[in-house]
C-alpha positions as CSV (number, residue, x, y, z in Angstrom):
1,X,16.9,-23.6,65.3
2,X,14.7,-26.1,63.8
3,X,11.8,-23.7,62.7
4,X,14.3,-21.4,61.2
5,X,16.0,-24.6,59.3
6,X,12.4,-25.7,58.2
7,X,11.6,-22.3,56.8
8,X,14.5,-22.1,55.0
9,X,13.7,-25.1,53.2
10,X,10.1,-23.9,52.3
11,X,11.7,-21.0,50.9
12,X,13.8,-22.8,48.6
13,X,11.5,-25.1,47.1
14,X,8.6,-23.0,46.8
15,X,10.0,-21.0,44.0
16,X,10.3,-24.4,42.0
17,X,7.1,-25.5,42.5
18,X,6.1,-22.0,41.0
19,X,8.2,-22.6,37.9
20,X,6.8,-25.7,37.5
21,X,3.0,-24.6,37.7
22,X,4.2,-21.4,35.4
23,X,5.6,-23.7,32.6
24,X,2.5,-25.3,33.0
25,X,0.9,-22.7,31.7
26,X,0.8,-22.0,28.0
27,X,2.4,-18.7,26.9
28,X,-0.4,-16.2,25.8
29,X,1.6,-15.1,22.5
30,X,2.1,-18.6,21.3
31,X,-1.7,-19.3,22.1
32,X,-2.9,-15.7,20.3
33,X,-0.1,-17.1,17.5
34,X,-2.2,-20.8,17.3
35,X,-5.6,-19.2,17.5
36,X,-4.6,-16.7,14.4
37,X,-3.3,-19.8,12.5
38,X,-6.1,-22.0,13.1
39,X,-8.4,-18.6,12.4
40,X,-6.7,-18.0,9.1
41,X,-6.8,-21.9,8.0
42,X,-10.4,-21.7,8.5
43,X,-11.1,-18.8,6.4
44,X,-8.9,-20.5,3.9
45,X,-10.5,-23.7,3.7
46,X,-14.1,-21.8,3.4
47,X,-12.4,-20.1,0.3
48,X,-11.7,-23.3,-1.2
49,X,-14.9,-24.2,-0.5
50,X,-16.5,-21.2,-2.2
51,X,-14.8,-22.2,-5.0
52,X,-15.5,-25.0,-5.8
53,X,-18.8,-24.4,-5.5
54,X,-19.1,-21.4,-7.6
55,X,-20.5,-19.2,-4.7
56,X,-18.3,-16.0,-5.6
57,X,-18.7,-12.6,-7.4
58,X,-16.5,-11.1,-9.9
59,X,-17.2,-7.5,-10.8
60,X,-18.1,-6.0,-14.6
61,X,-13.8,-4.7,-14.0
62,X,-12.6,-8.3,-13.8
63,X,-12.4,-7.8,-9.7
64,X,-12.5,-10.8,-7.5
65,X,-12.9,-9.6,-3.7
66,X,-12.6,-13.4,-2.3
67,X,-9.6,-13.9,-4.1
68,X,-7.8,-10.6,-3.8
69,X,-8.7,-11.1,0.2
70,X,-7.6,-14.8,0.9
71,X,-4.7,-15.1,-1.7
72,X,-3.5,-12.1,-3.6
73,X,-2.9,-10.1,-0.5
74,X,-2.0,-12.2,2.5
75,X,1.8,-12.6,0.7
76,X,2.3,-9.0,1.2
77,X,1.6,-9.2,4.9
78,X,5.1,-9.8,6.2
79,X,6.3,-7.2,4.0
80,X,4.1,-4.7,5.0
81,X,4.4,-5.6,9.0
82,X,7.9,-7.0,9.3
83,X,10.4,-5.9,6.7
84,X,8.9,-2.0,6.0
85,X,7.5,-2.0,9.5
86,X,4.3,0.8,7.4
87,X,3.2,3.5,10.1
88,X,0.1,4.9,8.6
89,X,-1.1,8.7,9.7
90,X,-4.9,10.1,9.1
91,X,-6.2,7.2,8.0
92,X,-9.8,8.6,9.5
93,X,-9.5,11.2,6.4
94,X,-10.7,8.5,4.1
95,X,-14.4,8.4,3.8
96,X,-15.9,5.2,5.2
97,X,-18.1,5.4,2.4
98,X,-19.3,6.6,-1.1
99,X,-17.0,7.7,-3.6
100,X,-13.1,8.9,-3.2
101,X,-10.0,9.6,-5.1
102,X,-6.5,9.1,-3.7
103,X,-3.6,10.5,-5.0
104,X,-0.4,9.9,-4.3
105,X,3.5,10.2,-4.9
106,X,5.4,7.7,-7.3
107,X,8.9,5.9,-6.3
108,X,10.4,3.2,-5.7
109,X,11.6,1.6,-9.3
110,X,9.2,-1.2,-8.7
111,X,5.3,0.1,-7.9
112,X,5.5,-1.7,-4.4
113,X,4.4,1.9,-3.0
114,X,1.3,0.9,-4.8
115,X,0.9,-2.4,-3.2
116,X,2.0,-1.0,0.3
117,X,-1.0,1.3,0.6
118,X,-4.2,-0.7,-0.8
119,X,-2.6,-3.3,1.5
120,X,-3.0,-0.6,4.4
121,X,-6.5,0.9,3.4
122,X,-7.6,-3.0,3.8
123,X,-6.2,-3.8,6.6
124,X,-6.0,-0.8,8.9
125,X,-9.3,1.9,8.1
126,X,-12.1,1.0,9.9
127,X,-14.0,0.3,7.3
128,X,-11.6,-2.3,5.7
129,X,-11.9,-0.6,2.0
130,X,-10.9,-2.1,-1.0
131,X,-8.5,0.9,-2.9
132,X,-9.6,0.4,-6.7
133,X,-5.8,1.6,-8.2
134,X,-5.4,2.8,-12.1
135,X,-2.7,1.3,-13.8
136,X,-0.7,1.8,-16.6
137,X,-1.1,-0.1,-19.6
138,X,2.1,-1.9,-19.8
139,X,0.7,-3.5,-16.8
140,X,-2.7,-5.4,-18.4
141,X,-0.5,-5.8,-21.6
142,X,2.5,-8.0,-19.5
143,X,1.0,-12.1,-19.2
144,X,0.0,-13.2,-15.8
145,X,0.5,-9.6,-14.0
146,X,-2.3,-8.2,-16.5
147,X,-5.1,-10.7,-15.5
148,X,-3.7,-10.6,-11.4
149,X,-3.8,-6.3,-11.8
150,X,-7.3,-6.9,-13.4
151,X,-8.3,-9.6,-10.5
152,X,-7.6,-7.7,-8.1
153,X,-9.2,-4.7,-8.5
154,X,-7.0,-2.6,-11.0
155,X,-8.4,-0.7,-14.0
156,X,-6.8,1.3,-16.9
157,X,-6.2,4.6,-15.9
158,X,-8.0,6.7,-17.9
159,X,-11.1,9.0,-17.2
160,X,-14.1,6.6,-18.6
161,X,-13.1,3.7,-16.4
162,X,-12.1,6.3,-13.1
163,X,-15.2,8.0,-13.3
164,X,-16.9,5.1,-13.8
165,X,-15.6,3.5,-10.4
166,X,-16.2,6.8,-8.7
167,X,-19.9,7.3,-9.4
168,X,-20.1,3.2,-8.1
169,X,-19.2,4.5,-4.9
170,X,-15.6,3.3,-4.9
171,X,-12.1,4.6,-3.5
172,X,-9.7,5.0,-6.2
173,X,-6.0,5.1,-6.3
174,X,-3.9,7.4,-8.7
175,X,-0.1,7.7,-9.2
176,X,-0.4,10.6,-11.5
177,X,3.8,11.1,-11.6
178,X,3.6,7.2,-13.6
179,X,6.9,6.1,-14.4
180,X,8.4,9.4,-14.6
181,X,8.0,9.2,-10.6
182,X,8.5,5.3,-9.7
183,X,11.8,5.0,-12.4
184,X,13.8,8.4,-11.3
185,X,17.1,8.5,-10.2
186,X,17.6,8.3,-6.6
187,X,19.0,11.9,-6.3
188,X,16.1,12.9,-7.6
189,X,14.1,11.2,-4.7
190,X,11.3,12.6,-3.2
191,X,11.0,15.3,-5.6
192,X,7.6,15.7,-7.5
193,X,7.3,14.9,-11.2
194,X,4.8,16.6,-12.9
195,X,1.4,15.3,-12.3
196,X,0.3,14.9,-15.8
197,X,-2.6,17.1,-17.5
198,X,-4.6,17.1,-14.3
199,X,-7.2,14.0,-16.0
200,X,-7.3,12.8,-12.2
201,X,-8.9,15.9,-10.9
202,X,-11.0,16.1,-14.0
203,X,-12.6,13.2,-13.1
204,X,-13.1,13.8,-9.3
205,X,-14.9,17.2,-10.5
206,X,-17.1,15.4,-13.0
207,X,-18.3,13.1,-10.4
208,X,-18.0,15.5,-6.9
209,X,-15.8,13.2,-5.3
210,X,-13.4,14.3,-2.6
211,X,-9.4,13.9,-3.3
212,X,-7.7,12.2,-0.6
213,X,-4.1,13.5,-0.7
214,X,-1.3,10.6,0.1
215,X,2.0,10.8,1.0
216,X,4.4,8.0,1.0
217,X,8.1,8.2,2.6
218,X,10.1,5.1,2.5
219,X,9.6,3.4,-1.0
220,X,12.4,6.0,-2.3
221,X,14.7,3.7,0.0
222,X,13.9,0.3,-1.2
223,X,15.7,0.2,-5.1
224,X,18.4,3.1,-5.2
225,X,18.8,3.8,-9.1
226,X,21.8,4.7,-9.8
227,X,21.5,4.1,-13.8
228,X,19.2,2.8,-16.6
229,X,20.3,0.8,-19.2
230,X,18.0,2.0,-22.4
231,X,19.6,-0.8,-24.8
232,X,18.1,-3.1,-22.2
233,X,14.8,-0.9,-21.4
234,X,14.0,-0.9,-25.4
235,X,14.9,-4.4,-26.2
236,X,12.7,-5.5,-23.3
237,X,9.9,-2.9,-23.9
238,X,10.0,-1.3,-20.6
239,X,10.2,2.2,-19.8
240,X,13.4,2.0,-18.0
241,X,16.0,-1.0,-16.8
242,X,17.0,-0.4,-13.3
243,X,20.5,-0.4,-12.0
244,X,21.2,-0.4,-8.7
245,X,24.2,-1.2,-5.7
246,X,22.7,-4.7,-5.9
247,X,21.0,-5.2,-9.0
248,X,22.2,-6.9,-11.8
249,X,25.4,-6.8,-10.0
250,X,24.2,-9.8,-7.4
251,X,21.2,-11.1,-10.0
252,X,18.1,-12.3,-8.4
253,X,19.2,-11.6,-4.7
254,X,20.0,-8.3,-5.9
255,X,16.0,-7.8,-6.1
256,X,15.2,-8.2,-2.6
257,X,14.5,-4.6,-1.5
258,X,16.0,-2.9,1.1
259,X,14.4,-2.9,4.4
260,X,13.4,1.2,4.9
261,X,11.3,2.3,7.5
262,X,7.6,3.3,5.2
263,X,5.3,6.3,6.5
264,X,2.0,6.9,4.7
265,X,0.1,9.9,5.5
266,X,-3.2,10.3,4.3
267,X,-4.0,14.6,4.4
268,X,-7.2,15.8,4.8
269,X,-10.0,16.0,2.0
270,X,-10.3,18.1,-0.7
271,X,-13.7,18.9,-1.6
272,X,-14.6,19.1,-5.6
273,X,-18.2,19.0,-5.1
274,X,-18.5,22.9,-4.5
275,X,-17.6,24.4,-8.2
276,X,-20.7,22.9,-9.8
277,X,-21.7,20.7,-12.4
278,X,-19.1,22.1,-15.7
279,X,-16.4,22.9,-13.6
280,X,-13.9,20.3,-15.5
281,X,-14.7,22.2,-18.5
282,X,-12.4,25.3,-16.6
283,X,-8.8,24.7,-17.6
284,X,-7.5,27.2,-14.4
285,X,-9.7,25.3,-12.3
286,X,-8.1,21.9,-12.9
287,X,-4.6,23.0,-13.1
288,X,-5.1,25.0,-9.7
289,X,-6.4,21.8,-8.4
290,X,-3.7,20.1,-9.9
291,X,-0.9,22.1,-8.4
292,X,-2.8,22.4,-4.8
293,X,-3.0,18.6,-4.5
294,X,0.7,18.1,-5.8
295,X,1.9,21.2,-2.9
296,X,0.2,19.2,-0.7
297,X,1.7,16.0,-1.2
298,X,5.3,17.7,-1.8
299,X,5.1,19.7,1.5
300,X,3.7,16.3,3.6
301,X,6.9,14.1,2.6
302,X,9.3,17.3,3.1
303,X,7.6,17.4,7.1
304,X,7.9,13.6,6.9
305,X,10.8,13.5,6.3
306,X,12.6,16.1,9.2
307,X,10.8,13.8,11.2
308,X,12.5,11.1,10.2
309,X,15.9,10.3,11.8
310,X,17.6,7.3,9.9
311,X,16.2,5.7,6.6
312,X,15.4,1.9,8.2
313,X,15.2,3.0,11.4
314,X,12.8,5.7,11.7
């Protein structure tokens, strides 16, 4: 009876002198956690450093990498990773290298589509490429956003300054459905506005670039608008005021978007480098380029979204 009586003891205090060596050991997430934070407070204080000291480059388009890197797009992190949870799909069908254009669909009443995918071309292609996006001009003309859009890497979109990046060697980001696409009503969503004149594919012909199709689902989601106020949107000079379930009617909490599940597909390349040196001087050309970029990017968001089985879920 005794040996049986001892071993039952041993079995019941072994397990807690397991606990106790296990919570003696540090949890691996909360150490991978502490080594990213000290990592990332390193890099910062090196930033400061730079500086101070001068020791950074800014660009003959206003672009500041070091910045752009360690303070205008760590903010958009948690947005990007926690609150749109952004699946990305092809990313390998941007080039690692040389010059690119990508163009892609328009929504969201605020450009945050925009934001959503440089932030994804940085942080998730192997690479780590910076997407050089062409704005509009009420964005360079509104204080603070103008000189943050030109700091970090935004230009004018217009065909000078595109082909310009292009021939650098640069990926560049287009929105070629502007406001007409970002500011339409939400039962209008993920349908195609018209994709301007075709300028974008006149300058990836002029400079034999590839064009990177992009499709976006989930930004539709974020803003539903459900009317525009044009007293408001010509008093203020914009090109449309939003109204939405939540905005005006709950003010500044009403601007917090919803939290949709994104999807950004990058399609495979289409080459322009193969109808020679005038062939942006060929109006069919560059229409039927036009309209095979804009089928492409219409069809990817239709598949994208029979995929998809609830808006914030996925």
């Amino acid at each position: 009876m005794i040996p049986l009586h001892g071993a039952g003891r041993e079995r019941t205090t072994r397990p807690a002198a397991e606990a106790e060596d296990l919570a003696a050991v540090p949890d691996a997430g909360e150490a991978e956690h502490e080594s990213d934070r000290e990592r990332r407070l390193a890099d910062f204080t090196a930033f400061l450093r730079r500086r101070i000291a001068g020791d950074y480059r800014v660009d003959e388009f206003g672009f500041d990498e070091d910045l752009t890197d360690h303070v205008l797009m760590p903010p958009f992190r948690a947005l990007y990773e926690k609150w749109f949870r952004v699946e990305t799909i092809g990313m390998h069908n941007i080039p690692a290298e040389g010059g690119a254009l990508l163009v892609a669909n328009h929504s969201g009443t605020l450009p945050l589509d925009a934001v959503m995918t440089a932030y994804a071309v940085r942080n998730e292609h192997p690479a780590q490429r910076h997407l050089r996006m062409l704005g509009a001009d009420l964005v360079f003309r509104t204080p603070v956003l103008g000189a943050l859009a030109r700091k970090s890497g935004q230009t004018l979109a217009c065909n000078p300054d595109a082909e310009r990046l292009l021939r650098s060697g640069e990926l560049v980001g287009v929105w070629p459905e502007g406001f007409k696409g970002v500011g339409k009503p939400f039962k209008d969503r993920y349908k195609l506005q018209r994709f301007g004149r075709g300028g974008f594919v006149s300058a990836a012909l002029n400079t034999g670039v590839p064009i990177v199709p992009c499709s976006i689902v989930g930004a539709e989601e974020i803003y539903p608008m459900i009317g525009d106020v044009k007293a408001l949107a010509r008093l203020f000079g914009f090109p449309y005021f939003p109204v939405t379930p939540f905005f005006p009617l709950l003010g500044p909490l009403g601007a917090v978007p919803l939290p949709s599940k994104w999807y950004i597909e990058f399609g495979e390349p289409i080459r322009t480098d193969v109808h020679g040196e005038h062939a942006a001087d060929d109006p069919m050309l560059v229409f039927n380029l036009t309209d095979q970029v804009r089928e492409t990017v219409q069809q990817t968001l239709y598949r994208l979204l029979t995929q998809r089985k609830n808006v914030f879920l996925g």
